[in-house]
One Martini backbone bead per residue (centre of mass of N, CA, C, O) as a GRO file, in nm:
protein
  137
    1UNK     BB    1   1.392   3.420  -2.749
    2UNK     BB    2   1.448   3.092  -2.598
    3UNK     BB    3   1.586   3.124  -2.346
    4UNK     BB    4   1.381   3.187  -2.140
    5UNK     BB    5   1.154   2.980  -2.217
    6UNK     BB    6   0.957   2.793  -2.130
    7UNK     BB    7   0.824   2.428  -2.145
    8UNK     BB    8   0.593   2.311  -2.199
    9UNK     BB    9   0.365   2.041  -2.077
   10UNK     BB   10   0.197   1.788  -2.052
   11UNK     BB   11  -0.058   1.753  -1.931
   12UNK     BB   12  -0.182   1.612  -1.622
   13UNK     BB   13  -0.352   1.404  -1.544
   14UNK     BB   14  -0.660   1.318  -1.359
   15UNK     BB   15  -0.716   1.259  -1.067
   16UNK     BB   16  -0.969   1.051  -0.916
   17UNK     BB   17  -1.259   1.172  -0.759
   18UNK     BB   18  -1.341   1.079  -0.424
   19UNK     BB   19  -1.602   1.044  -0.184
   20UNK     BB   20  -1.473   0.742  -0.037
   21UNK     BB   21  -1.189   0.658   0.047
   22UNK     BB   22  -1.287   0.333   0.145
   23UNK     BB   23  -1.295   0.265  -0.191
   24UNK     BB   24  -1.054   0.126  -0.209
   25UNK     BB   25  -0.756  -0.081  -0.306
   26UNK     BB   26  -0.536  -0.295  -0.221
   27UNK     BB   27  -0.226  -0.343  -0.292
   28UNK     BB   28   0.047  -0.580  -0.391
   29UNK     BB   29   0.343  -0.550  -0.467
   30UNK     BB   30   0.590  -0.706  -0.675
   31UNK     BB   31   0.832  -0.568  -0.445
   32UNK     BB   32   0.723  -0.790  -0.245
   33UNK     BB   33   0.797  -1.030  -0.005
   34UNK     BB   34   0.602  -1.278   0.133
   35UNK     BB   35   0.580  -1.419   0.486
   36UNK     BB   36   0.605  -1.736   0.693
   37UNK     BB   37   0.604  -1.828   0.973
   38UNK     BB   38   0.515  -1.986   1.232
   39UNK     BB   39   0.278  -1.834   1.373
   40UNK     BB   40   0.195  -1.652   1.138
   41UNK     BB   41   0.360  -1.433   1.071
   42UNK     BB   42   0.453  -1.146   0.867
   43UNK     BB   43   0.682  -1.090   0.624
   44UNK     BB   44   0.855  -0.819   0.479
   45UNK     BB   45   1.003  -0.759   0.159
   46UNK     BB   46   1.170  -0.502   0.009
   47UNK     BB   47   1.287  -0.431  -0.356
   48UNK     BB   48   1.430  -0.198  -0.516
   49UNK     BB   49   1.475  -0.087  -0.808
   50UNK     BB   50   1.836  -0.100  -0.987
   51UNK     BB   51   2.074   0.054  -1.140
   52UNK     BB   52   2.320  -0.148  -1.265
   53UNK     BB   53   2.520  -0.002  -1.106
   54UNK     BB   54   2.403   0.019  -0.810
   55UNK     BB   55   2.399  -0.320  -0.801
   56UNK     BB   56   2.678  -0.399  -0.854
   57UNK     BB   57   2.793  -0.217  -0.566
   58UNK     BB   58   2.641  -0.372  -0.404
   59UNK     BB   59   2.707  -0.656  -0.495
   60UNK     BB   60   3.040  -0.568  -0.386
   61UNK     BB   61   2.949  -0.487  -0.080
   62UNK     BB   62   2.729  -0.620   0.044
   63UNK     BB   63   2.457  -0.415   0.000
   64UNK     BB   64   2.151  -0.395   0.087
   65UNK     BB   65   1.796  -0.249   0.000
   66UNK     BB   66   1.597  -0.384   0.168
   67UNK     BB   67   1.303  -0.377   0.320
   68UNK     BB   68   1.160  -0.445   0.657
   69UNK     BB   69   0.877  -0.618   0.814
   70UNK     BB   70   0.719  -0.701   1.117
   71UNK     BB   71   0.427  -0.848   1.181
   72UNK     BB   72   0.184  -0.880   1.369
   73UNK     BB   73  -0.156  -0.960   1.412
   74UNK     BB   74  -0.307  -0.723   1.277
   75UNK     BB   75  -0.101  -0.696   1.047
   76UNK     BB   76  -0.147  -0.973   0.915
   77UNK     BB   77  -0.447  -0.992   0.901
   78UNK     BB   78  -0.479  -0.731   0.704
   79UNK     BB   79  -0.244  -0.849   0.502
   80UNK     BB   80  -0.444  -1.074   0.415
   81UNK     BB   81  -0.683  -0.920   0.312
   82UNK     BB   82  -0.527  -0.880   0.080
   83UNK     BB   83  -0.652  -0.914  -0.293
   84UNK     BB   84  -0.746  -0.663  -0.492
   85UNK     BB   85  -1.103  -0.678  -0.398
   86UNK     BB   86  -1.089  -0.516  -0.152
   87UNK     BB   87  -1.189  -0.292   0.029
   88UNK     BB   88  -1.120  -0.075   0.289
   89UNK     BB   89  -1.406  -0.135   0.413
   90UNK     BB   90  -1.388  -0.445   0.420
   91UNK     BB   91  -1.178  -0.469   0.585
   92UNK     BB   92  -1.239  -0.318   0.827
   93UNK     BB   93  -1.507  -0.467   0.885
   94UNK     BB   94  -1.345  -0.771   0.919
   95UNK     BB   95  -1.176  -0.636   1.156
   96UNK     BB   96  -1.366  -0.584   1.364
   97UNK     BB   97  -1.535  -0.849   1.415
   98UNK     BB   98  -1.284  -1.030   1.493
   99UNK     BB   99  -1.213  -0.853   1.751
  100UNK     BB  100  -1.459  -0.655   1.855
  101UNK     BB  101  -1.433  -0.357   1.746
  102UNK     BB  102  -1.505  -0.106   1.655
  103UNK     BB  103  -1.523   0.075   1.349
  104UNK     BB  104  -1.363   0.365   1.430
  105UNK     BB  105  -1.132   0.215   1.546
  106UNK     BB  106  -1.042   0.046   1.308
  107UNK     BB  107  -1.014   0.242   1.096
  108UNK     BB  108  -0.808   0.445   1.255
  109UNK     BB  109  -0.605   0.212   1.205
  110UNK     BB  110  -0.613   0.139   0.919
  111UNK     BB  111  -0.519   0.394   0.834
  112UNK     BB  112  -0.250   0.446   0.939
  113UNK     BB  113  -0.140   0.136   0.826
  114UNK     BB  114  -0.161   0.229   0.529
  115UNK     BB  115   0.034   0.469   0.563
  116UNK     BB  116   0.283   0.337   0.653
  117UNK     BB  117   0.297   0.120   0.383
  118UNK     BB  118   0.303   0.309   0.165
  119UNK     BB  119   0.606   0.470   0.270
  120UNK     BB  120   0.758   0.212   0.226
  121UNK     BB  121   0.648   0.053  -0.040
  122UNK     BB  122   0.404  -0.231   0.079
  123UNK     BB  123   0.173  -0.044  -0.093
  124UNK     BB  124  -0.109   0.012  -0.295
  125UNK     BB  125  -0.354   0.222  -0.424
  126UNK     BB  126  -0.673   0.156  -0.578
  127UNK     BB  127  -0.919   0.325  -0.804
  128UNK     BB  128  -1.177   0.248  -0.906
  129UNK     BB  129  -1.418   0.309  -1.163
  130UNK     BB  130  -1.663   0.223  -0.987
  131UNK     BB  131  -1.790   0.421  -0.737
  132UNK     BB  132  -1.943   0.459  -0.441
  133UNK     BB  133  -2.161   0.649  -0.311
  134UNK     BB  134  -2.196   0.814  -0.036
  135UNK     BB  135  -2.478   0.643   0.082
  136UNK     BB  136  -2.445   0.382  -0.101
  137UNK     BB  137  -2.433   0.067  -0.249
   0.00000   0.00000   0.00000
């Protein structure tokens, strides 16, 4: 009968596939609060969405959710430059010529520190709709 056979799922969409991954956009989420200390140093604060059980338990017992990160200057650097319309390509040209660093020691710097910001949830990237091809612009 139906007892063990699987509910097909309905197809899930395809990821947008890009020829040159430094091409996408980063942009910052909804749920994280950006501040400047004196310094300029940025501060950021993460608070995940909760579920109502869960956040009623959580100030009842004020135990806070949210993750925080304390950005160096490179790292605030990076994170102003975060406006939603530069490419991860734009922003690491800027944050070379700006240090004075070589582009590939920039890049793998920059793809580092945005995975690392992925991962925490203060960061997403979004994939542009028409996408330059590796070698075009």
């Amino acid at each position: 009968m139906g007892l063990f056979r699987s509910k097909s799922l309905p197809p899930t969409p395809k990821a947008p596939v890009i020829s040159n991954p430094l091409a996408v956009v980063p942009l910052k989420p909804d749920n994280v609060e950006v501040k400047k200390d004196t310094q300029g140093l940025i501060h950021l604060k993460m608070t995940p969405p909760l579920k109502p059980f869960k956040r009623k338990v959580a100030q009842w017992l004020r135990y806070e959710y949210s993750a925080k990160v304390e950005l160096d200057e490179m790292g605030s650097l990076y994170y102003s430059l975060v406006d939603g319309r530069q490419t991860l390509s734009s922003i690491i040209d800027a944050m070379a010529q700006k240090l004075g660093k070589s582009r590939k020691e920039t890049a793998q710097n920059v793809v580092a520190f945005t995975k690392s910001l992925m991962t925490r949830n203060m960061l997403v990237l979004m994939v542009p709709a028409n996408i330059p091809e590796r070698g075009k612009s």
